[in-house]
C-alpha positions as CSV (number, residue, x, y, z in Angstrom):
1,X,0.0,0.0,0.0
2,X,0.9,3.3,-0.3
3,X,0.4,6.5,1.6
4,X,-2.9,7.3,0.4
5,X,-4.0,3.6,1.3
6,X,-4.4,1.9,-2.0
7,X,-2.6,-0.8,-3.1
8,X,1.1,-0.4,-4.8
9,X,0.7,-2.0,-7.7
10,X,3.5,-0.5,-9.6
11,X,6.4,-2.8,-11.3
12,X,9.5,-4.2,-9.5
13,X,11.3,-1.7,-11.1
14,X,9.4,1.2,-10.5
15,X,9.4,0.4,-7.0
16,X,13.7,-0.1,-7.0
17,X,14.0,3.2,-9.2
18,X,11.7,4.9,-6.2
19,X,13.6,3.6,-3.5
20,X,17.2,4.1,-5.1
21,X,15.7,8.0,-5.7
22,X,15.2,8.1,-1.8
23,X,18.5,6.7,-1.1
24,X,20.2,9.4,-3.0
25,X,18.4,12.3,-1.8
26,X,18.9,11.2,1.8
27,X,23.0,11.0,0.7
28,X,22.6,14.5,-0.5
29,X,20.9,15.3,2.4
30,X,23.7,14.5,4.6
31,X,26.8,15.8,1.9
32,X,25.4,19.5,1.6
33,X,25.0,21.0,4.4
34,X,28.8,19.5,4.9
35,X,29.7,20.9,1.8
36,X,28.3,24.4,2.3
37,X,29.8,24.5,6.0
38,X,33.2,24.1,4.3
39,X,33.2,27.0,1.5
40,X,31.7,28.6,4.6
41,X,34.6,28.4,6.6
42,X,36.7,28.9,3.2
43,X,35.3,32.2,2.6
44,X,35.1,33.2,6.3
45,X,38.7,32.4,6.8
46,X,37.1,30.6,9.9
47,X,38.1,27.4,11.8
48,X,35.9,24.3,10.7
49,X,33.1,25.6,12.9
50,X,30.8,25.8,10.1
51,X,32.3,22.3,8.5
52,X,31.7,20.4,11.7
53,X,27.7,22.3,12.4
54,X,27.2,21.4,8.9
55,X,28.5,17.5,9.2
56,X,26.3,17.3,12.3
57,X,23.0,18.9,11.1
58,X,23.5,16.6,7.4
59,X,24.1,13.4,9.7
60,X,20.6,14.7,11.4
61,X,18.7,15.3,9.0
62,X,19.7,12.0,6.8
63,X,18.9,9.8,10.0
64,X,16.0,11.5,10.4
65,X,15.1,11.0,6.8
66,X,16.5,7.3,7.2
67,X,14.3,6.6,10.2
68,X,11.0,7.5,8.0
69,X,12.0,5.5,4.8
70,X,13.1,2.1,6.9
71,X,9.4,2.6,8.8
72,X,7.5,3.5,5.4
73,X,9.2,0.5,3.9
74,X,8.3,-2.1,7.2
75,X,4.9,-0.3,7.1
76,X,4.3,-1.8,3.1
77,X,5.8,-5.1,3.6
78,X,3.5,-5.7,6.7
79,X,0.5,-4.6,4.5
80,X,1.4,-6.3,1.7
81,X,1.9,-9.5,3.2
């Protein structure tokens, strides 16, 4: 099932291509704010405060992120079983 309660009948594929999409976003989730803390602290001239608030707030938000896909995807195998 899916989140508006009907039945997933959507390919294999489709449903590996949706997850894979998640996957990425949540990596992305938890590179950028990384990323940005470090030209941060480039153009700042700063110590890696920004680097280390941005690591922390990625890993965060990712696990967060994480947390809501692993219980979405126990959610529809427990429904579809």
């Amino acid at each position: 099932m899916n989140s508006s309660g009907t039945p997933d009948d959507r390919s294999n594929l489709a449903k590996a291509m949706n997850l894979a999409s998640q996957i990425t976003t949540i990596s992305l989730m938890a590179i950028a704010p990384a990323a940005g803390g470090y030209y941060l602290d480039q153009y700042a001239g700063t110590i890696p405060l920004f680097l280390i608030v941005g690591t922390l707030l990625g890993m965060a938000i990712s696990g967060w992120q994480l947390v809501k896909l692993v219980g979405q995807i126990q959610q529809d195998d427990s429904t579809s079983g």
